[in-house]
C-alpha positions in Angstrom: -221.7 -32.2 5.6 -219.1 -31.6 8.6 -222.1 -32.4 11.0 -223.3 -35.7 9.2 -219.9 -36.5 9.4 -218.9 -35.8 13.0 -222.9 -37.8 13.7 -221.5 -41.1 11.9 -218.0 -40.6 13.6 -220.3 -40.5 17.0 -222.2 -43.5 16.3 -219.3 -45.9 15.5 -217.6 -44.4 18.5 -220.7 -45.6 20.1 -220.9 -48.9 19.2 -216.6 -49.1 19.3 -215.4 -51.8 21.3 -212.5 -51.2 24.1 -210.0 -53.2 24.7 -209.6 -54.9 28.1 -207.1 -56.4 30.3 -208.0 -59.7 29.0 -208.0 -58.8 25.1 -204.4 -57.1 25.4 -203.1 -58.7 22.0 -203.9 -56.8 18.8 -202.2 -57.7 15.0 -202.4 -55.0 12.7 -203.1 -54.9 9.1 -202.5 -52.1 8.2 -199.4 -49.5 8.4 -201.5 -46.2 8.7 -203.2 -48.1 12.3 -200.1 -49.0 13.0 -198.6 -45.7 13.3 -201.7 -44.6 15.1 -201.4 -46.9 17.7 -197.6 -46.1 18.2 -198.9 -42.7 18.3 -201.0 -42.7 21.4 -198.2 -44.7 23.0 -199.9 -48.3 23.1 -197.1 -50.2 21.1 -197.1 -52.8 24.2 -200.9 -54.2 22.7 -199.5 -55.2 19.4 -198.1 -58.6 18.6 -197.9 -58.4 15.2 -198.1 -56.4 12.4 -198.0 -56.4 8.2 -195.3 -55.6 5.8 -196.5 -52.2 5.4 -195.7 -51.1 8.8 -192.1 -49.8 8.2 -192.7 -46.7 10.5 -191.7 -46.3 13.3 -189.0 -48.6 13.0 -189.8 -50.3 16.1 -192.9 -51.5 14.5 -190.3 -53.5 12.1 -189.5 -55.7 14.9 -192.8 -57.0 15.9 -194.2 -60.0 14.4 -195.2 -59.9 10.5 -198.0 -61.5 8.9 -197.4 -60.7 5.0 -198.6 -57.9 3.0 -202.1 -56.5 4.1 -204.1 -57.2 0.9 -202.7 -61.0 1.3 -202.6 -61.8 5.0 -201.5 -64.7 6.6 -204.3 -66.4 8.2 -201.6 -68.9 10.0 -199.4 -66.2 10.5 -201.9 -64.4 12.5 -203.8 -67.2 14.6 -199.9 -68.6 15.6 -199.6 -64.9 17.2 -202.8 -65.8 19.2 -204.3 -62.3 18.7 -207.8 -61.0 20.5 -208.2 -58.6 18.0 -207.6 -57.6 14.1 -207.5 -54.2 12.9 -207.2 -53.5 9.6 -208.8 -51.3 6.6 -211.6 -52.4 4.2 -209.0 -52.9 1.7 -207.3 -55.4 3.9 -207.8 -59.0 3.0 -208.7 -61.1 1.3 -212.1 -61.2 2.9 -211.9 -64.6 3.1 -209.5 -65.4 4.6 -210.3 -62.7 7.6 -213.3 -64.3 7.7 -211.4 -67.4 8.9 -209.9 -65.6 11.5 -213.1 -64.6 12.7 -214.0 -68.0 12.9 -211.5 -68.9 15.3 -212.4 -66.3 17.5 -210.4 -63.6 16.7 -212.3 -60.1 16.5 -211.8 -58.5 13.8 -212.4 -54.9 13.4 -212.1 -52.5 9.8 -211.4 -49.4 9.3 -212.4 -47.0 6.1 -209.6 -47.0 3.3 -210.9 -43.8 1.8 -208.2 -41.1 0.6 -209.9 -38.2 2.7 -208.7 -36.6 6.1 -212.5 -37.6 7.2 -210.9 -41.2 6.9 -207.6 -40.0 8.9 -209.9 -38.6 12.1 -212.3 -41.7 11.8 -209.1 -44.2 12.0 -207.5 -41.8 14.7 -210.8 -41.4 17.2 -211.7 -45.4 16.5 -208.5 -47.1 17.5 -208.3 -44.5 20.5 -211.3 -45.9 21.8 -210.3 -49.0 21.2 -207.1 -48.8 23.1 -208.5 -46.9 26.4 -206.9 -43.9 24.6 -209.9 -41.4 23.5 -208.7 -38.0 25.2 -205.2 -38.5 23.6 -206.8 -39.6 20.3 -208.9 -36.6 20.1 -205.5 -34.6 20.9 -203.8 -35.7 18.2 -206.4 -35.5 15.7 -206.7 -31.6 16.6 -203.1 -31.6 15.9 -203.2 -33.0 12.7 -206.0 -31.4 11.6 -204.2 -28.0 12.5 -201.1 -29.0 11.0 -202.7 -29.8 7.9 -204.1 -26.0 7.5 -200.6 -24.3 8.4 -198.9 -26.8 5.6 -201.6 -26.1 2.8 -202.0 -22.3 4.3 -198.9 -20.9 1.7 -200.5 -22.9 -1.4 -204.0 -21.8 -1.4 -203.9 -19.2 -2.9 -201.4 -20.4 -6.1 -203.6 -20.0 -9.5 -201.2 -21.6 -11.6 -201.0 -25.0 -10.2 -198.1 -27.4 -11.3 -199.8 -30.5 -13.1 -198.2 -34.1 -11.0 -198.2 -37.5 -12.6 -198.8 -39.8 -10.0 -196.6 -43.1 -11.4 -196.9 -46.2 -9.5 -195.2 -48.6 -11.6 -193.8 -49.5 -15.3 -195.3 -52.4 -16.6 -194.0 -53.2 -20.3 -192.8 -50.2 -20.9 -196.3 -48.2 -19.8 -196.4 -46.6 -16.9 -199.3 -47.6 -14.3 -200.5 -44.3 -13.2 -202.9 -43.0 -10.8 -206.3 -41.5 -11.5 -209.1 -40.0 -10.1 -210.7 -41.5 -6.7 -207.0 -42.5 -5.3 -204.6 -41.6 -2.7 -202.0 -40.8 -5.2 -205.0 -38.2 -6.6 -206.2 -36.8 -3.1 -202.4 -36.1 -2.0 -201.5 -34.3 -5.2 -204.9 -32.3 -4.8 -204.3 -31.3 -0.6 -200.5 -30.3 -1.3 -202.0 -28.0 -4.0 -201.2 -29.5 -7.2 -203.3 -31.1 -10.3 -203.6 -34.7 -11.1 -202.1 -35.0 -14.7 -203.8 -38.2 -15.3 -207.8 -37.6 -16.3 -210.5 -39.9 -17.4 -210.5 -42.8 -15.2 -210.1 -44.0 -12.1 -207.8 -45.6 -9.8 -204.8 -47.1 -10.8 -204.4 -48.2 -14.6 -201.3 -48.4 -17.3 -201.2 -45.7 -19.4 -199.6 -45.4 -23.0 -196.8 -42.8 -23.7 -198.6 -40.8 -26.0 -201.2 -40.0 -23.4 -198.0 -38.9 -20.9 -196.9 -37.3 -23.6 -200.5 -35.0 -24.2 -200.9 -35.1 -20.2 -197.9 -33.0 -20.2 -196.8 -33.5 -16.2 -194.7 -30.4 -15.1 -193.8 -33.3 -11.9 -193.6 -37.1 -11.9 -194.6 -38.4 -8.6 -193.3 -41.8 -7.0 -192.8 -43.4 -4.2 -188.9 -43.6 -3.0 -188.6 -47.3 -2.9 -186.1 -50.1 -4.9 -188.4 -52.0 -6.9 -189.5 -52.4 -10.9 -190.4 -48.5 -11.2 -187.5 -47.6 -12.7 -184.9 -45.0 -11.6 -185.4 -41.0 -11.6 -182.9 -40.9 -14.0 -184.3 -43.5 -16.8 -187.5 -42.6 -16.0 -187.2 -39.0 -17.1 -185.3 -39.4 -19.8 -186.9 -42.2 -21.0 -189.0 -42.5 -24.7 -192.6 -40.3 -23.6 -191.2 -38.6 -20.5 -188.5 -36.3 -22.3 -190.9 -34.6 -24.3 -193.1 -33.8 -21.1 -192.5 -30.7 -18.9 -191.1 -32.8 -15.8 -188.8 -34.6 -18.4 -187.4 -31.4 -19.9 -186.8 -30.3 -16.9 -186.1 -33.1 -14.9 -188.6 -32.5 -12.0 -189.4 -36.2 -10.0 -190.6 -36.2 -6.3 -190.3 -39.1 -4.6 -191.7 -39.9 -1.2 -192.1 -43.0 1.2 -195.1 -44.4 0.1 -196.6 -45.3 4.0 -196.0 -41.7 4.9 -197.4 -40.6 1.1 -200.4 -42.8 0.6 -201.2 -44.1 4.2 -203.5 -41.3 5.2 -202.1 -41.7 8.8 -200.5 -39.6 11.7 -198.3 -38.2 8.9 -200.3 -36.5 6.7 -199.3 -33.0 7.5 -195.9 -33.7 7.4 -196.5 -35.3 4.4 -198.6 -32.7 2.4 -195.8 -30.4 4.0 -193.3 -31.6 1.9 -194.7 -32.6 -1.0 -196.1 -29.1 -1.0 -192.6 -27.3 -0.6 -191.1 -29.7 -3.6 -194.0 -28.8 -5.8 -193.8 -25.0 -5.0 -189.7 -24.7 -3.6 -189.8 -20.9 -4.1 -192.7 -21.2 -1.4 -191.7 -21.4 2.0 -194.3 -23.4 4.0 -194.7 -22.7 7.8 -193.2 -25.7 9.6 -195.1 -28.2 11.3 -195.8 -28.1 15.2 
């Protein structure tokens, strides 16, 4: 499986474009490319960028052209971009279509919740931005850092069971199922998705939190309609549940959580050490 991989990651890099003196103007959809391209030290090429780029904070300065799932096409054609990158949950499709019509290149990158995702994104916009040796450096990083911070949770039988909440909606919880970032993050940083029988992201009633029976609630750390730590534990469902009794929420950034982007280590790191605390993870180089 590794090879067919590596074979499809060779033939896009193949067929990859690079950018040139003359296309030096690149909007980015996406916060997890973004980072990348901060990453390999080609910030200068970007122009603009979407609301999910919050890190690094420079990236808060540039341009924005509205959340990535509802792009601006305006917003981006006034920025006078060469190229688009975004991921294949970017959108809507038709109004990137637009912006290919006026001549803007526009280039997608897989949205899939897998670290096979995280090296394709990396290697891809390296090439793209004359950057491949340092691309293939920092994917070797990565993809080392991510076996020292999952090394001390391997071997853990009894793992902790995480609901993965994204939002309350009427007083039910939208959780995350199988086949979702939420799901993949919770499996890498050794725990087990609570939430079974369905996929992606769907409102689930109390009394199924209630039989899930999450020893964690997961969320992302962020103002919003979620609900506070505090509410949200002891709230009607939750305080009969493990992570209610014993009042157990982790709370992450949601870029750095659910981006699948240069953080990911860092990210499995942590969540890794909340889930298991009497664990002590080897830090990340």
């Amino acid at each position: 499986m590794k090879i067919l991989i590596s074979l499809a990651i060779s033939m896009l890099l193949l067929n990859h474009p690079v950018v040139s003196a003359q296309t030096q103007r690149i909007v980015s959809a996406d916060g997890s490319l973004t980072e990348i391209v901060f990453a390999l030290g080609r910030e200068a090429l970007l122009v603009g960028v979407d609301t999910t780029s919050g890190f690094p904070v420079q990236a808060t300065r540039l341009p924005q052209i509205g959340y990535k799932r509802n792009i601006s096409a305006e917003g981006v054609l006034s920025l006078e971009p060469k190229v688009l990158i975004a991921t294949q949950d970017s959108g809507p499709d038709n109004v990137l279509r637009q912006i290919e019509a006026a001549g803007v290149e526009v280039l997608r990158y897989s949205a899939e919740p897998s670290l096979n995702a995280v090296r394709e994104k990396i290697l891809l916009v390296a090439k793209l931005v004359d950057r491949q040796a340092q691309g293939e450096q920092l994917w070797q990083r990565i993809e080392q850092n991510v076996v020292v911070a999952r090394r001390n949770f391997s071997p853990i039988e009894n793992r902790v069971r995480v609901l993965f909440v994204l939002s309350m909606a009427s007083g039910s919880p939208v959780v995350s199922g199988t086949h979702t970032q939420a799901a993949e993050m919770i499996h890498l940083a050794g725990g087990v998705n609570a939430a079974v029988g369905f996929t992606g992201y769907k409102s689930m009633p109390i009394e199924a939190v209630i039989a899930a029976q999450p020893d964690i609630i997961l969320m992302m750390d962020r103002t919003g309609d979620h609900g506070s730590s505090k509410t949200l534990l002891q709230g009607p469902g939750f305080n009969m549940t493990p992570a209610g009794r014993a009042q157990r929420l982790v709370t992450m950034d949601g870029m750095k959580m659910l981006g699948f982007g240069p953080r990911i280590a860092e990210a499995i790191s942590e969540l890794g050490r909340a889930f298991y605390p009497d664990k002590q993870g080897l830090a990340i180089q």
